[in-house]
C-alpha positions in Angstrom: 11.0 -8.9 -88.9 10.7 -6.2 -86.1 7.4 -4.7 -86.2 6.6 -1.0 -85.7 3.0 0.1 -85.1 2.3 4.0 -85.2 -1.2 4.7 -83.9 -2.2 8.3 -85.1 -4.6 8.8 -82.4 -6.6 11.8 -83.6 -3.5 13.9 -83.9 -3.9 17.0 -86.4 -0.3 16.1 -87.6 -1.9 13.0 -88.5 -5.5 13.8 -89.6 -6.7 13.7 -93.0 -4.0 14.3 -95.8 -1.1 15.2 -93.3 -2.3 11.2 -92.5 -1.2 10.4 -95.8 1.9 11.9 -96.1 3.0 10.3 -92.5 1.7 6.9 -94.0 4.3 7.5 -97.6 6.8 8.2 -94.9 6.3 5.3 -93.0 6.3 3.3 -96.9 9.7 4.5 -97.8 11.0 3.6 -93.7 9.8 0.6 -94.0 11.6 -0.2 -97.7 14.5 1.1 -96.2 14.9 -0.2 -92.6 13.5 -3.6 -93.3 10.7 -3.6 -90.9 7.3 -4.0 -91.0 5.7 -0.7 -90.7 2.0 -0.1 -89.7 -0.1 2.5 -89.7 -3.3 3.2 -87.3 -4.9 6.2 -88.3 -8.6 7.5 -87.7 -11.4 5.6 -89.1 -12.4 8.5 -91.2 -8.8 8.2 -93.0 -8.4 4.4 -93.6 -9.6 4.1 -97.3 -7.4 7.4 -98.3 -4.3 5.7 -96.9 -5.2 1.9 -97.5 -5.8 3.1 -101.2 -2.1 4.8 -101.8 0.5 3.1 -99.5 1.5 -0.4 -99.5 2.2 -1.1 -95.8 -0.5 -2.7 -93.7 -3.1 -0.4 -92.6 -4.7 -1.0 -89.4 -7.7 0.7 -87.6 -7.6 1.8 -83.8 -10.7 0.0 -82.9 -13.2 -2.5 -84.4 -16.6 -2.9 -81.7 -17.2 -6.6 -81.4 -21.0 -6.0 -83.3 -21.8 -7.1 -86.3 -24.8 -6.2 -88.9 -27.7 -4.6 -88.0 -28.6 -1.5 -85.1 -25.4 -0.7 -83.7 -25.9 3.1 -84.4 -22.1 4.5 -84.1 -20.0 1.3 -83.8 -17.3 0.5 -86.0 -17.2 -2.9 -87.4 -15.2 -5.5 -88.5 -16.8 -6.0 -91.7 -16.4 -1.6 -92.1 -12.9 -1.6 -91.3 -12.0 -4.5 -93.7 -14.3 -2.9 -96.5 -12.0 0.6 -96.1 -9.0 -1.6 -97.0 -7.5 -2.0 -93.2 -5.9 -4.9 -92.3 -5.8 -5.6 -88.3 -7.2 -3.5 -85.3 -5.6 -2.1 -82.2 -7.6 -3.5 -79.4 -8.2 -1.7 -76.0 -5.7 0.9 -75.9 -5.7 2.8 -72.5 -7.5 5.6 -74.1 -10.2 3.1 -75.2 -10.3 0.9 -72.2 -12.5 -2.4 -72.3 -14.5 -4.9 -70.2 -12.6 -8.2 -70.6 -16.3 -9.8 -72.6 -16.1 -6.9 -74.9 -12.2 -7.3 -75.6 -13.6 -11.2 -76.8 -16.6 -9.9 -78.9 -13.8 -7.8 -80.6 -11.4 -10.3 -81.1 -14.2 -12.8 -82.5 -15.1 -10.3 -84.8 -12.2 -9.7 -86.2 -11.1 -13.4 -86.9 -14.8 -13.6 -88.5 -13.2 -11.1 -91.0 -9.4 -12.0 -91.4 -8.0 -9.4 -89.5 -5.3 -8.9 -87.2 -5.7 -7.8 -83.4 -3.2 -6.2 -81.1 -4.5 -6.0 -78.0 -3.4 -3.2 -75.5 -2.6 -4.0 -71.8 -1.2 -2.4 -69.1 0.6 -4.9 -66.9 1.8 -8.6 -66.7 -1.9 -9.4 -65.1 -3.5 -8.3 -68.0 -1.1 -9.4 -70.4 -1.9 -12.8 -69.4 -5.3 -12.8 -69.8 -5.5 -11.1 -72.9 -2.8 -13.7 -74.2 -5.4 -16.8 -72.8 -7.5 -14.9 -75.4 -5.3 -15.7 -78.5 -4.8 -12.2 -80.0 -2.0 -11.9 -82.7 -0.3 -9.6 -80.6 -0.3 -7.8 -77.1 1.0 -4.4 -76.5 2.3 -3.5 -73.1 1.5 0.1 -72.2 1.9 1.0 -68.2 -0.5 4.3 -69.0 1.3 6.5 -67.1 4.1 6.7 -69.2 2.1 7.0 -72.5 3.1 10.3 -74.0 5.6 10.8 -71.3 8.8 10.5 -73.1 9.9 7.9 -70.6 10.2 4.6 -72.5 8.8 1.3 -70.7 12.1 -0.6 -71.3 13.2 1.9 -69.1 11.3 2.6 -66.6 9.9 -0.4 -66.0 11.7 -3.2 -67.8 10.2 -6.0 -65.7 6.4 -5.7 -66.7 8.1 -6.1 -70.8 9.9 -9.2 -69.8 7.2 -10.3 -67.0 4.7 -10.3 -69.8 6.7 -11.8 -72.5 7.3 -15.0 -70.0 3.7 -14.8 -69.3 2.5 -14.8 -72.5 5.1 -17.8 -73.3 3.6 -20.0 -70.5 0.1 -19.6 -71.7 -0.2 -18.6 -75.7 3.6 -18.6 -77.2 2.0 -18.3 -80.5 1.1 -14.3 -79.7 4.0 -11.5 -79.9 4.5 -9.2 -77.6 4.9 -5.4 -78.5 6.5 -2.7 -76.2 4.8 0.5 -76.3 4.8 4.1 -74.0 7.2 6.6 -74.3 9.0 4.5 -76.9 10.8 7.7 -79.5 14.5 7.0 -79.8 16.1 4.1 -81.5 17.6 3.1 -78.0 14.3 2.6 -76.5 13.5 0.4 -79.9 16.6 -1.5 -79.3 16.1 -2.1 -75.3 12.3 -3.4 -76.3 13.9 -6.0 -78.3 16.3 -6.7 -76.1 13.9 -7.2 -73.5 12.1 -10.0 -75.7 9.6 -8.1 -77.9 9.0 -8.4 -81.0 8.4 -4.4 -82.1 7.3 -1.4 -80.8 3.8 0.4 -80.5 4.3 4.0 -80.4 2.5 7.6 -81.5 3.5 11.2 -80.2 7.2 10.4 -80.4 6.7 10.7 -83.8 3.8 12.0 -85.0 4.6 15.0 -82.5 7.7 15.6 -84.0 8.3 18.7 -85.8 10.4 16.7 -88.6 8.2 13.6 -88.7 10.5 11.8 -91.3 14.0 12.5 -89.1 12.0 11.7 -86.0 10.9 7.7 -87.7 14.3 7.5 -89.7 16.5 8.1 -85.8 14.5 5.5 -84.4 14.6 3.3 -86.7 18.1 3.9 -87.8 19.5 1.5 -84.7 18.5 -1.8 -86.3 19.1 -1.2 -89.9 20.2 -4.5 -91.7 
């Protein structure tokens, strides 16, 4: 089942209750697209959402600390607790050194959850894979927000890293993400040898949210 990840960031359109309401969209896309929807919102908004929709609910960071005097971290163990489900892993706005992407990730199989970890090209695709996340999301930063999807502009670092991650770790999927909006950019993604889409301001930008998520998902319906 394609899998489509929505980060949230710390968008007002998707802060607080206007996070909820994007979330019971993304429930009713999900139901009626037949994919797996997933919703990354602010730390702050997990429980609300984790507590009212049924899709997975995943933070967009978990420190790899556990217990004790970590004033400010977000752990495992926290994120869990709020109801969430999996983790986003150093995304370009949250970059990481490669020890602290592996404190993360052991964290989070300490508590069950999924990790997506974020990289920007095949280089780092391959190690990060050699680290055994569930999944790796390829986002050349300078498209991020740009409108200009990755299948597009730069189709070889999507199929570069899904070889890559192949040779090394075929049991982790590979996500296309950056400037992904339109269901033609979801389609090339796939095409290219992913298995979903992370994406954000395409959507949550959008000034009809539910039109914007229903277009690009409307290209692989049943």
């Amino acid at each position: 089942m394609t899998k489509v990840v929505l980060n949230f960031k710390t968008y007002a359109e998707a802060t607080g209750l206007a996070a909820l309401e994007l979330s019971r969209i993304c429930e009713k896309a999900a139901e009626q697209y037949d994919v797996e929807m997933v919703v990354a919102p602010q730390t702050a908004d997990i429980r609300l959402i984790s507590e009212n929709v049924s899709i997975p609910v995943y933070a967009q960071h978990v420190d790899g600390v556990g217990f004790g005097g970590f004033t400010g971290s977000i752990t495992a163990a926290s994120v869990k607790a709020a109801g969430a489900s999996g983790t986003l892993i150093n995304h370009s706005e949250r970059r990481l050194k490669l020890a602290e992407i592996e404190a993360s990730l052991s964290a989070c199989r300490a508590e069950g959850l999924l990790t997506i970890v974020c990289t920007n090209n095949i280089a780092t695709t391959r190690a990060a894979a050699a680290l055994k996340p569930d999944f790796v999301a390829v986002e050349p930063p300078e498209l991020i927000g740009s409108g200009i999807p990755v299948s597009k502009a730069d189709p070889e670092v999507v199929t570069g890293s899904v070889e890559a991650v192949k040779k090394i770790e075929p049991g982790v999927g590979v996500l296309c993400g950056a400037g992904i909006s339109r269901g033609e950019d979801l389609l090339a993604a796939l095409e290219l040898g992913s298995v979903g889409v992370l994406l954000a301001s395409g959507i949550i930008k959008a000034k009809d949210q539910k039109k914007a998520l229903e277009d690009l998902l409307s290209g692989i319906r049943g």
